[in-house]
C-alpha angles and dihedrals in degrees: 000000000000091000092052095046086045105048077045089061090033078065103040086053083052100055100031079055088151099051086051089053094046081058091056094056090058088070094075090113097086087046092048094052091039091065088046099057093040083061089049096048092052092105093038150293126329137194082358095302121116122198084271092051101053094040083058089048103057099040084059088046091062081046093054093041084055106042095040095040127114142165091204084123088061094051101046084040098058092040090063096046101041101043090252096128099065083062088057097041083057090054119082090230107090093234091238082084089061089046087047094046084046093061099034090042091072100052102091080063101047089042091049079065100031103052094069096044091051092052082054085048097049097040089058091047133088115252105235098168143015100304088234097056088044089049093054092044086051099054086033091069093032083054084050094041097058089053094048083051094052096050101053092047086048087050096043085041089054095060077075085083101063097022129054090238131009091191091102102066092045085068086052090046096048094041091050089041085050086071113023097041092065104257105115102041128347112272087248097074099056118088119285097263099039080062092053087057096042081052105066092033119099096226088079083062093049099055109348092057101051092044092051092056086043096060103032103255089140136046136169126002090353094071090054094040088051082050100049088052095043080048091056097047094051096052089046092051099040081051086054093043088054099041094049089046086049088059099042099047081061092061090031085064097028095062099030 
């Protein structure tokens, strides 16, 4: 079922090829802020990243926005409003499946572009283990990072239950995860406490985390330490996910 949702999707990116595209430009802000801290490294390093480094970082960081993100808000979102869902809940397929084919359905697509920009990560960045460990950590949390993506978007979609529109705090939610999930800066170079905070939040497993296996900022037991953690965040959201749309769905059918 998923396979067959998802090559459906993998067609509709294909022919609706300008709206992709349209998509792609939208990731200028690595590229924005990449220019900005090379200005402010001309005269050196700075927060232990060198020109190199933080060339290395940012281009992870495109890898990490296309291969984490996902529109599943919007389409949770539109099913309540419009009256879609009822179709689904009719259907014997739970709709998190169509949400799910949605998001995988456009990989092809994002891995086509990310592939080569990896290779240019990877190839600015230290070696700290074997490459193919550090291959399967780094699509392991990418992996991760898509379903803690997903969750999130399930659990902001599913205010759409109670409220008219839960598009409002997804902008919230992407302006606060800008800066806390490691795409603007890396989270080292925020105060102490901000990265306290940035610490027990899921956005760091979403993009910091991926980068920071990208370009070599973890090795050993720490790499397997970061993806047990990143493992445990993602099962706890995608429970919540699942509890608050359980709820919602009730009041969803009780009140038509």
């Amino acid at each position: 079922m998923i396979g067959t949702l998802a090559f459906i999707r993998l067609r509709e990116t294909v022919a609706h090829r300008a709206e992709f595209l349209l998509w792609l430009m939208t990731l200028t802000m690595p590229l924005v802020m990449l220019v900005f801290w090379h200005a402010v490294m001309a005269d050196g390093a700075f927060g232990g990243y060198d020109a190199a480094a933080i060339t290395a970082y940012f281009l992870a960081v495109v890898v990490a926005y296309l291969l984490t993100d996902c529109d599943a808000v919007w389409n949770v979102n539109e099913d309540i409003r419009t009256g879609t869902l009822s179709f689904w809940l009719l259907k014997p397929a739970h709709p998190f499946i169509n949400y799910t084919a949605c998001t995988l359905g456009e990989m092809p697509a994002r891995l086509l572009i990310s592939l080569p920009i990896l290779s240019a990560a990877l190839a600015q960045a230290p070696l700290a283990d074997d490459l193919w460990v550090r291959l399967i950590a780094i699509f392991a949390a990418l992996a991760m990072g898509l379903a803690i993506n997903q969750a999130l978007h399930i659990l902001i979609g599913s205010v759409g239950f109670w409220a008219k529109r839960s598009l409002m705090l997804h902008r919230f939610y992407a302006v606060t995860s800008s800066v806390l999930s490691g795409a603007m800066f890396p989270l080292s170079f925020l105060p102490r406490g901000l990265q306290d905070i940035a610490a027990v939040l899921p956005f760091r497993f979403i993009i910091a985390l991926p980068v920071e296996l990208i370009t070599g900022r973890h090795g050993g037991g720490d790499v397997w330490r970061l993806l047990a953690l990143q493992v445990g965040t993602c099962v706890l959201l995608n429970f919540f996910a699942w509890f608050v749309w359980r709820r919602g769905v009730r009041r969803y059918e009780a009140y038509g």
